[in-house]
VOTOR-6650 format. One record per residue (C-alpha): z, y, x; residue in one letter; residue number from 0. Coordinates in steps of 0.2 Angstrom, whole numbers, plus 5000, padded with zeros to 4 digits. Each point is the difference from the previous one (the first is absolute). Layout:
REM residues N
Z Z | Y Y | X X | r A | k NUM
...
This chain:
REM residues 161
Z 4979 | Y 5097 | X 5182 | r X | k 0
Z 5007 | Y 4988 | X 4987 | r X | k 1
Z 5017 | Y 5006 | X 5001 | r X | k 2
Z 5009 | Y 4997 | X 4983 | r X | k 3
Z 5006 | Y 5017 | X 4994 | r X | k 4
Z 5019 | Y 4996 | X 4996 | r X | k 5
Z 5007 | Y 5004 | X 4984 | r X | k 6
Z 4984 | Y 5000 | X 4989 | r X | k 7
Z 5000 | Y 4990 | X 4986 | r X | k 8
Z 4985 | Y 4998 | X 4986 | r X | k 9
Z 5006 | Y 4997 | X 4981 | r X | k 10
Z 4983 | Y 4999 | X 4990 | r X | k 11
Z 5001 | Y 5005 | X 4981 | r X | k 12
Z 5005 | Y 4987 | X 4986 | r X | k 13
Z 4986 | Y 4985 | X 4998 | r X | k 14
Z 4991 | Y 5007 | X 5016 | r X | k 15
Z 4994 | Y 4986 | X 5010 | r X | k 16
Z 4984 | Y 4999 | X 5011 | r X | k 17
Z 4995 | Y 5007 | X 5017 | r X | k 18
Z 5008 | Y 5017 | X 5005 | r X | k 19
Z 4992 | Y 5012 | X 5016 | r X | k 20
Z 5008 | Y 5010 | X 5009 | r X | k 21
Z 4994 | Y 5015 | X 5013 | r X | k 22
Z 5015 | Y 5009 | X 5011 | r X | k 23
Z 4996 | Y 5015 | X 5009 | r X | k 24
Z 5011 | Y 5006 | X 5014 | r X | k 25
Z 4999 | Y 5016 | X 5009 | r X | k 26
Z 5008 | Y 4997 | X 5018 | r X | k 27
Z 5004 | Y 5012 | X 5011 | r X | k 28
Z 5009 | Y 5000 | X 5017 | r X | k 29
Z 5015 | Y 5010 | X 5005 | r X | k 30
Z 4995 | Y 5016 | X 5008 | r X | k 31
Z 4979 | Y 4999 | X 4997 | r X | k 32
Z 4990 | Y 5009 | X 4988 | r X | k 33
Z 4991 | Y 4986 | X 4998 | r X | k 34
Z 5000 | Y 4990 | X 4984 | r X | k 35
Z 4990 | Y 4981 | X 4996 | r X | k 36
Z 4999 | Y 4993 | X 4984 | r X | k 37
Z 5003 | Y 4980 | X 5001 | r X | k 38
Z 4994 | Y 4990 | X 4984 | r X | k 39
Z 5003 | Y 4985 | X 4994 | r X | k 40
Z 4997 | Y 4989 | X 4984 | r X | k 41
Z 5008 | Y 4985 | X 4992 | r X | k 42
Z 4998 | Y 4987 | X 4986 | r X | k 43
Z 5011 | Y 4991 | X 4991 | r X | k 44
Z 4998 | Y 4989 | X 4986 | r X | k 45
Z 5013 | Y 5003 | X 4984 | r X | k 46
Z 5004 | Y 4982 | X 4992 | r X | k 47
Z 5001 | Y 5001 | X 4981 | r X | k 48
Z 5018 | Y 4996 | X 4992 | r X | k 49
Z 5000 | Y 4989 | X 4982 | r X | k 50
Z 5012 | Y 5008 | X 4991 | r X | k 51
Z 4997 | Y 4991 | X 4985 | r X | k 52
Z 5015 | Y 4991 | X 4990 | r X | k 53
Z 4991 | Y 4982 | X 4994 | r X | k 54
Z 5017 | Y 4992 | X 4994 | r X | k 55
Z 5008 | Y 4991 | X 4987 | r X | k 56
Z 5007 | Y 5016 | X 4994 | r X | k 57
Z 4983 | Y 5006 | X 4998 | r X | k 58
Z 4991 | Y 4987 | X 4994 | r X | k 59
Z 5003 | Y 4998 | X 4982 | r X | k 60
Z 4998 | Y 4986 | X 4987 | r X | k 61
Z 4996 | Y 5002 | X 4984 | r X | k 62
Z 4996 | Y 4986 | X 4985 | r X | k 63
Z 5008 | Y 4990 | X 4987 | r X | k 64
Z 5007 | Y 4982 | X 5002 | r X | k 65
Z 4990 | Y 4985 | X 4991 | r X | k 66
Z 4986 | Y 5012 | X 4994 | r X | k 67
Z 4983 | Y 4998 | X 5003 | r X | k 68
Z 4986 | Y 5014 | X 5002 | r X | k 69
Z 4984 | Y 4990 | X 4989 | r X | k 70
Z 4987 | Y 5012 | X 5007 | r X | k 71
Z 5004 | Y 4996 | X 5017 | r X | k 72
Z 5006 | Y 4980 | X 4997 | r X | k 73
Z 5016 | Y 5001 | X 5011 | r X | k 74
Z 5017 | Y 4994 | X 4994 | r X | k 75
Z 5016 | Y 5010 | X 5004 | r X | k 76
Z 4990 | Y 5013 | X 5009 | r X | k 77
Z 5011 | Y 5012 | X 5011 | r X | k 78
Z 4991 | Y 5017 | X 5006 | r X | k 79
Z 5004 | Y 5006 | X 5014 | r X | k 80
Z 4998 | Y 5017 | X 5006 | r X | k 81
Z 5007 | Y 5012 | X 5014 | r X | k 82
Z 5011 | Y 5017 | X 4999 | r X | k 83
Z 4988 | Y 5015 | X 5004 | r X | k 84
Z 5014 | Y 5006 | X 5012 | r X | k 85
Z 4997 | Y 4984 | X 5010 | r X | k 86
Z 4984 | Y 5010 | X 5009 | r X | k 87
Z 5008 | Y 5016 | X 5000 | r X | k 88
Z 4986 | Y 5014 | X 5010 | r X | k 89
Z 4984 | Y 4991 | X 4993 | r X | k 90
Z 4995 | Y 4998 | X 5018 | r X | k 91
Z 5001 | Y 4980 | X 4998 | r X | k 92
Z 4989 | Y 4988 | X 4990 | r X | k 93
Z 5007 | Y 4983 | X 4997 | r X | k 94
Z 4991 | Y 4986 | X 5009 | r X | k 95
Z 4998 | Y 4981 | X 4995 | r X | k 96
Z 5016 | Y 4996 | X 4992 | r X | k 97
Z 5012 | Y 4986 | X 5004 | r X | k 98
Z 5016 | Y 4995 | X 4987 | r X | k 99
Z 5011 | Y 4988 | X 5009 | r X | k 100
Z 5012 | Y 4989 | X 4991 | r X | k 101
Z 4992 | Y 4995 | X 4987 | r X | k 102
Z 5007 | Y 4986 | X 4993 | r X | k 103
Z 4989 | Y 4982 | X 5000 | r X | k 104
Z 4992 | Y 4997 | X 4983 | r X | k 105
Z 4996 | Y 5020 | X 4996 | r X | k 106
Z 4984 | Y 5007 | X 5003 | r X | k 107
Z 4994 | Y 5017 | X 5002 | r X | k 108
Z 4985 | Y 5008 | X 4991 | r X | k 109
Z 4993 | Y 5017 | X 5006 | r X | k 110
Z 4986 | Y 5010 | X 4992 | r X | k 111
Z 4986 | Y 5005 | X 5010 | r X | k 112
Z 4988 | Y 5014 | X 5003 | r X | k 113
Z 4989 | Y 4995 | X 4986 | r X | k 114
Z 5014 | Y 4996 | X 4987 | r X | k 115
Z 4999 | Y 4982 | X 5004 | r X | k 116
Z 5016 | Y 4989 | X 5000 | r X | k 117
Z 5001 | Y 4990 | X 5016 | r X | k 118
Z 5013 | Y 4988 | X 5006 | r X | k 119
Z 5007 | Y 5006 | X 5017 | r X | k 120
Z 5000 | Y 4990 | X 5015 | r X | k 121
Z 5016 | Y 4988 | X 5006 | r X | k 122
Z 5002 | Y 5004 | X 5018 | r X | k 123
Z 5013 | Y 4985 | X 5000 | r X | k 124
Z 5020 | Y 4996 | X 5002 | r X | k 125
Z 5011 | Y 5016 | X 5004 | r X | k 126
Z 5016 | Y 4996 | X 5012 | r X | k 127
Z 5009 | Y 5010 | X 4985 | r X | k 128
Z 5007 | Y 4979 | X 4996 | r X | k 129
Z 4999 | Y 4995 | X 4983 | r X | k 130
Z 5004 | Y 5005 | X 4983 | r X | k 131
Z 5009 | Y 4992 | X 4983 | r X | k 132
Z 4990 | Y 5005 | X 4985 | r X | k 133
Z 5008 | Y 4991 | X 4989 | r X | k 134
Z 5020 | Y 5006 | X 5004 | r X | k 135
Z 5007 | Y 4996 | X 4983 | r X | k 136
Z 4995 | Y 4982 | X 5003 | r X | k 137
Z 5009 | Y 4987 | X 5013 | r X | k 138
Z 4993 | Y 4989 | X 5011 | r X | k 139
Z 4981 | Y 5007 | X 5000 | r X | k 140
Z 4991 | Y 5002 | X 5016 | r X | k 141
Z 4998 | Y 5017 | X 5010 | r X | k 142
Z 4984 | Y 5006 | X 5002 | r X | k 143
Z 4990 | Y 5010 | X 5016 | r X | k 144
Z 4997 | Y 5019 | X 5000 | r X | k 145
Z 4983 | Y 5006 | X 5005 | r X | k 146
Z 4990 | Y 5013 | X 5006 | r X | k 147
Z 4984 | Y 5009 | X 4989 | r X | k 148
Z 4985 | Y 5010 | X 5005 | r X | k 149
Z 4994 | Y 5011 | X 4988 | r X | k 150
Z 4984 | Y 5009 | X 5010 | r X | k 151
Z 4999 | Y 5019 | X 4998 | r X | k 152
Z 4985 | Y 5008 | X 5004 | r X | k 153
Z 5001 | Y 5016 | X 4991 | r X | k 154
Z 5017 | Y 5009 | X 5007 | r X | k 155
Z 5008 | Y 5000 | X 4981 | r X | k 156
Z 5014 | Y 4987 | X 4993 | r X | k 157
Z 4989 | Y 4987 | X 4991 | r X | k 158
Z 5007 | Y 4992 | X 4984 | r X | k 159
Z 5010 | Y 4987 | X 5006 | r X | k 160
């Protein structure tokens, strides 16, 4: 009893995840009887999900239009942001709170929530990503730090960042 049966192996379906139960049923029989058992024995194991979801800088995409400002929304040199649908490729993930790193000091992010409402994201602080020149044409200017943004996602779905 609690033998391991060499040589079996379990691969579950694609985006399968969760608990799995198994029930093996063996007829024994000993060399020279007529006489046949049944043994049983059940297992479970539990299947951990894999993310298989591409979130990179080759899927997130910006989009917008340098020194022009949206009036309806009140933001100057507005950048959208939005991600490749290949990025969540099977449907089976949702996106969860949303983090963009790197962002340069003196930028802020904007997200539109649920109820169509703009909303400035939250500065989580500093990223270890060092610092960044914003003004590279110009000599002499003072580097600034990178830092990290939460924009909350309760839905599943890419808000409009």
């Amino acid at each position: 009893m609690g033998s391991e049966i060499i040589g079996l192996e379990y691969k579950p379906a694609e985006n399968r995840d969760g608990n799995v139960s198994f029930e093996v049923i063996v007829k024994n029989q000993e060399t020279g009887s007529s006489l046949e058992l049944d043994s049983k024995g059940t297992a479970n194991i539990t299947v951990a999900p894999v993310v298989d979801a591409d979130i990179s800088t080759e899927t997130v995409i910006a989009n917008g239009i340098e020194d022009q400002e949206i009036e309806d929304i009140n933001l100057a040199n507005p950048v959208k942001l939005t991600i490749d649908t290949n990025a969540l490729p099977d449907g089976s993930e949702t996106l969860g709170n949303i983090i963009l790193d790197e962002v340069p000091n003196g930028f802020t992010v904007w997200y539109v929530d649920s109820s169509d409402t703009l909303v400035m994201a939250t500065n989580i602080g500093a990223t270890g990503g060092g610092t960044f020149d914003l003004t590279p044409n110009i000599d002499g200017d003072d580097e600034v730090a990178r830092n990290k943004w939460l924009v909350p996602n309760t839905d599943g779905t890419m808000p409009e960042i």
